[in-house]
RODREN-696776 format. One line per field, with one value per residue (C-alpha): residue number from 1; x, y, z. Coordinates in pm, 1 decimal, padded with zeros to 6 digits. Layout:
BEGIN
nr <- [NUM  ...] $
xx <- [X  ...] $
yy <- [Y  ...] $
zz <- [Z  ...] $
***
This chain:
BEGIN
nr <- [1  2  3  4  5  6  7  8  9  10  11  12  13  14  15  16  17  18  19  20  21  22  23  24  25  26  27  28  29  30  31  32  33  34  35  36  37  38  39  40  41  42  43  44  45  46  47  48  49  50  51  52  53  54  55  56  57  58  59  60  61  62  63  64  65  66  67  68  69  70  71  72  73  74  75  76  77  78  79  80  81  82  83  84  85  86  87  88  89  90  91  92  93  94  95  96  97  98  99  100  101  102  103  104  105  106  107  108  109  110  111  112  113  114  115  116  117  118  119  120  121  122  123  124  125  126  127  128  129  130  131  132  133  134  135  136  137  138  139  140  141  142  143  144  145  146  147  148  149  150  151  152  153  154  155  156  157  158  159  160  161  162  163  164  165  166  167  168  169  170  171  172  173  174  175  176  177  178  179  180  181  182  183  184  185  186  187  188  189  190  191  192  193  194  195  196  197  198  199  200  201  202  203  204  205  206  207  208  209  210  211  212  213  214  215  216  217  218  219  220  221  222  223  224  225  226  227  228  229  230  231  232  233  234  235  236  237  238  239  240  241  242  243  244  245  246  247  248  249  250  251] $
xx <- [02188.4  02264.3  02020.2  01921.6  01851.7  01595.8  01467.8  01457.8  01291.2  01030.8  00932.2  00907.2  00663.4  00471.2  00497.0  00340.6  00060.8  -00022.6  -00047.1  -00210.8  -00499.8  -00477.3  -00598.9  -00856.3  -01012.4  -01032.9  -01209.1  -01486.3  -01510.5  -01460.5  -01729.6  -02046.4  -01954.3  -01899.5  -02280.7  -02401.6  -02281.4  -02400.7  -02715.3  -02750.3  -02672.2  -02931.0  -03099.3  -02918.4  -02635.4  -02648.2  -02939.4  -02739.2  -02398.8  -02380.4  -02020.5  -01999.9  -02113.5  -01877.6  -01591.6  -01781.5  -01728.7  -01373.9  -01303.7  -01465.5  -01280.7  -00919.6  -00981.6  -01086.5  -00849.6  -00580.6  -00685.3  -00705.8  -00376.4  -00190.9  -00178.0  00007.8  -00306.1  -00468.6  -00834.4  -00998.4  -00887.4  -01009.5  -01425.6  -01411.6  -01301.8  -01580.6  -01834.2  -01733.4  -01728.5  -02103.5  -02233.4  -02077.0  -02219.1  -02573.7  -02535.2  -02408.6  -02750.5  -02935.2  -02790.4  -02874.9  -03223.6  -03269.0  -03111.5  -03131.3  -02815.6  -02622.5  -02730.6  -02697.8  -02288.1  -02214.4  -02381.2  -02402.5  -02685.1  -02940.5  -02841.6  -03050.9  -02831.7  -03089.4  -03371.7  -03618.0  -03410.7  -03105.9  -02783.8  -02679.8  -02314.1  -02179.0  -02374.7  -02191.5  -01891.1  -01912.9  -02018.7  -01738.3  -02004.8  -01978.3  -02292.3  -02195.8  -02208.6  -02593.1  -02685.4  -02598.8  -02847.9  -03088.5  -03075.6  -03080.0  -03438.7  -03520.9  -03465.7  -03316.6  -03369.6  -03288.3  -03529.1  -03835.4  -03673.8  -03882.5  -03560.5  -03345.3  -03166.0  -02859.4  -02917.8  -02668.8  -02630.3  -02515.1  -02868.9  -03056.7  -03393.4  -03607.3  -03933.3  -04086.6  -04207.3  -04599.8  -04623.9  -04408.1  -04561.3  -04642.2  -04866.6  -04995.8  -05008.7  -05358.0  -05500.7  -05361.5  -05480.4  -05140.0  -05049.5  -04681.3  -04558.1  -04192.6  -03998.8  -03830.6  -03480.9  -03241.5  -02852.3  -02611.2  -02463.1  -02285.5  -02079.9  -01907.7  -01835.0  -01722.8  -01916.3  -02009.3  -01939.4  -01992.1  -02314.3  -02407.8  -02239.1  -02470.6  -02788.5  -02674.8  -02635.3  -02333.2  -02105.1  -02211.3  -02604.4  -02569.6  -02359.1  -02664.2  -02917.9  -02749.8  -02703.4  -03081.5  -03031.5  -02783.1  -02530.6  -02259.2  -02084.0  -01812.4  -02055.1  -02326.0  -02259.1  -02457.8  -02747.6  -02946.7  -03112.3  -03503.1  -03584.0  -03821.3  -03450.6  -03531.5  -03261.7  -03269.6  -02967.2  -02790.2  -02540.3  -02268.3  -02381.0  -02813.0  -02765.4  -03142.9  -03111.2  -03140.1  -03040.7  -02714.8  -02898.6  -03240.8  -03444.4] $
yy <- [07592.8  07233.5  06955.2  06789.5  07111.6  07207.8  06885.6  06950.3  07302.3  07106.7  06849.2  07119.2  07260.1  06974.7  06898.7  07180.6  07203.9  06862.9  06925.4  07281.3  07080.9  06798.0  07108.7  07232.3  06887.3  06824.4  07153.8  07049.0  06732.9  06748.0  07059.6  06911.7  06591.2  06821.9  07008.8  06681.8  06564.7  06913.9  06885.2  06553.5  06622.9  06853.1  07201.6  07203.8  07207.3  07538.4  07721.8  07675.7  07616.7  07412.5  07326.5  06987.0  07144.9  07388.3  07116.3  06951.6  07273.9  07330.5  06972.7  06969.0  07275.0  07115.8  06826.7  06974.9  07314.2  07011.6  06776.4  07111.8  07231.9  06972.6  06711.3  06439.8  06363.2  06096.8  06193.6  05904.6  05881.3  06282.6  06144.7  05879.4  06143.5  06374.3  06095.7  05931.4  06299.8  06374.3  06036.7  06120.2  06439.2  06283.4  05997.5  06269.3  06460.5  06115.6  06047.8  06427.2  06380.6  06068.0  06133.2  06461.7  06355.0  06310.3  06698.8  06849.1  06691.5  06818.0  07152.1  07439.5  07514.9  07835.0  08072.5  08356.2  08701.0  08915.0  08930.5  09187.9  09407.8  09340.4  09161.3  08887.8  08942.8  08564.7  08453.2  08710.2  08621.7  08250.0  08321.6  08560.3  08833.5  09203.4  09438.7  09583.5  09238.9  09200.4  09527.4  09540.6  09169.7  09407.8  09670.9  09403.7  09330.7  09703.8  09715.2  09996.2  09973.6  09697.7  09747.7  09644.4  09275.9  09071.9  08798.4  08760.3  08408.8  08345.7  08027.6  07748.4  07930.0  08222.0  08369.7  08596.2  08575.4  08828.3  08798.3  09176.3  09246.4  09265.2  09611.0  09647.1  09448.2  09514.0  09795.8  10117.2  10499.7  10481.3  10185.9  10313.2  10662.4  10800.5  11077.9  11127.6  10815.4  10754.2  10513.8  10349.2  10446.8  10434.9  10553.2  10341.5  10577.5  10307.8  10049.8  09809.9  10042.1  10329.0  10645.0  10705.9  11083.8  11113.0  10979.5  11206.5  11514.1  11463.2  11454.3  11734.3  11593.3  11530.4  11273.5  11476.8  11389.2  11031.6  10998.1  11205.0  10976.3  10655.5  10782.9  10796.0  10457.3  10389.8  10303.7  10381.5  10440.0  10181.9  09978.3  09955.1  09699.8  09864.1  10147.0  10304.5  10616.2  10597.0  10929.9  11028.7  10988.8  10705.0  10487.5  10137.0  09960.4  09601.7  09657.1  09408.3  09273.5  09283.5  09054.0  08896.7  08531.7  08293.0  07950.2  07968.0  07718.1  07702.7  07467.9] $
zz <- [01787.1  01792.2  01672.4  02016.9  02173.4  01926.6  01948.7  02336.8  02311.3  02098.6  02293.8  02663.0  02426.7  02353.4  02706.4  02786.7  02521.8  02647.2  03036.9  02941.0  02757.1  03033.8  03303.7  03068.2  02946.8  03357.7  03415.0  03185.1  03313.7  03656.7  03715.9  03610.6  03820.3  04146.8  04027.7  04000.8  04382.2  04470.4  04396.6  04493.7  04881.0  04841.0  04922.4  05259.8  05200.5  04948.8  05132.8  05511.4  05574.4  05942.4  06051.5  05890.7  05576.3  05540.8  05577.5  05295.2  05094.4  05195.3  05092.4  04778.8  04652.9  04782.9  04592.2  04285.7  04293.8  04345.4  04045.2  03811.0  03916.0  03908.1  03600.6  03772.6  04009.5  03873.6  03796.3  03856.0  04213.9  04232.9  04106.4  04351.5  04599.4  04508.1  04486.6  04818.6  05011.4  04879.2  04994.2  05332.4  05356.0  05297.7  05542.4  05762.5  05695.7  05765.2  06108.6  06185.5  06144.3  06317.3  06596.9  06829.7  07040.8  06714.4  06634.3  06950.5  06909.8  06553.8  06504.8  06728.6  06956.9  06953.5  07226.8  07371.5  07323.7  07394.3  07673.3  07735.2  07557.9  07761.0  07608.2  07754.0  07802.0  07942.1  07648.2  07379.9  07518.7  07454.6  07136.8  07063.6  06924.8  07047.4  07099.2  06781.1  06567.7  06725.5  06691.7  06303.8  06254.2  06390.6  06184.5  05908.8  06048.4  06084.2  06425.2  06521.4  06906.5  07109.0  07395.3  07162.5  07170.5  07379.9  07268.5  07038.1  06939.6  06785.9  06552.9  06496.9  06115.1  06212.6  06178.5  06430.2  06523.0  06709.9  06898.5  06939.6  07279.5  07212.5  07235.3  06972.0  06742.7  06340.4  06347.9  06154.8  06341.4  06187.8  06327.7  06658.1  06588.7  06676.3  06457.4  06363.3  06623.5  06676.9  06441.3  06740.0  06692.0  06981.1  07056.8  07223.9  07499.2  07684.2  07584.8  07794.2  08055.1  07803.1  07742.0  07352.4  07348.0  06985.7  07001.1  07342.3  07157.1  06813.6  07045.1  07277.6  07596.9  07827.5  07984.4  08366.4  08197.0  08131.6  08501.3  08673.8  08443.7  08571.4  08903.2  08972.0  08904.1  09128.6  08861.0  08773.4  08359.9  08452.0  08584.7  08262.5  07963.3  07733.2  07756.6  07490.3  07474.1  07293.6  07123.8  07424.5  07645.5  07834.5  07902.7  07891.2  08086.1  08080.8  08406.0  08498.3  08779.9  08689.5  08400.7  08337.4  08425.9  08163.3  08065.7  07787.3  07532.2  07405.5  07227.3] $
***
């Protein structure tokens, strides 16, 4: 092998040691500056993630996955990035709370999915949320029957929360003297117009039930968004066309 290419295998070597411990030495530098703008915009921004917050995130992480990656980004211009994308994000939080108009623009709004244990369905399908998606953050708050929702609101985090009808409230069989009471589970035997015959077929009942159930209700299984079916076998209905009315936003 001739001189000069040793010479050249030597130095794309060095090269490469060099740039290898260029990407390291910027890892342990440029982490405990993007901690350090973390936790100065605050709880907030960890604990929720609104919309602008997330694009906080998502820029912080393109920034940073782009000065470790690549050596020829100068890293200078990468901290005043990082520094000048945290003070945003807090002057961003400071407009936020001082004005209500500014808020109601830039995040999302609460919306009422649920009401008196009937779903809402213009309201799910603004939101782009099915009956199953709701039904699940219930279960996730124990639950497990949708009719015991006085009303249920879909938070600008992504969050759910429920308001029990009163009956329904936190209570003990033994302060209510009720031996052996019902845990308040329900079935969905309807949804969206469609029959669950799973469901009907693991609690013994029929497709020509549920039609003479809803029937007596003048309804009809095309007709029904979503029905459940309490333990006792009463059916509680959200129809097409008898949708509760209610404003979209609330406040």
């Amino acid at each position: 092998m001739l001189p000069f290419q040793l010479l050249d295998q030597e130095g794309c070597k060095l090269a490469f040691l060099k740039d290898s411990l260029l990407v390291i030495g910027r890892i342990y530098t440029i982490y405990p500056l993007l901690l350090a703008i973390t936790l100065y915009m605050g709880r907030r921004s960890i604990g929720q993630l609104p919309v602008f917050d997330f694009l906080i995130f998502l820029s912080l992480g393109s920034v940073v996955g782009a000065d470790i990656a690549d050596p020829r980004v100068q890293h200078v211009h990468t901290a005043v990035a990082i520094i000048a994308i945290g003070i945003m994000q807090k002057l961003f939080s400071y407009f936020l709370i001082k004005s209500g108009k500014f808020g109601k623009w830039m995040t999302f709004e609460p919306v009422v999915v649920l009401k008196d244990g009937q779903f809402l369905r213009k309201n799910l399908k603004k939101l782009q949320y099915s009956v199953d998606d709701i039904l699940r953050m219930l279960r996730e708050q124990s639950i497990f029957d949708a009719a015991q929702v006085e009303v249920a609101i879909l938070e600008g985090n992504g969050e759910l929360s429920v308001l029990k009808k009163a009956i329904h409230q936190e209570t003990t069989p033994s302060m209510l003297g009720i031996p052996n009471s019902s845990l308040g589970l329900s079935y969905a035997v309807v949804k969206e117009g469609k029959p669950q015959l799973l469901t009907l077929g693991a609690l013994h009942l029929s497709e020509e039930w549920l039609e003479q159930e809803l029937n007596s209700l003048n309804l009809k299984i095309e007709g029904v968004f979503f029905a459940t079916l309490d333990e006792s076998k009463k059916l509680t209905v959200t129809s097409y066309h008898q949708e509760p009315a209610v404003e979209v936003f609330f406040r």
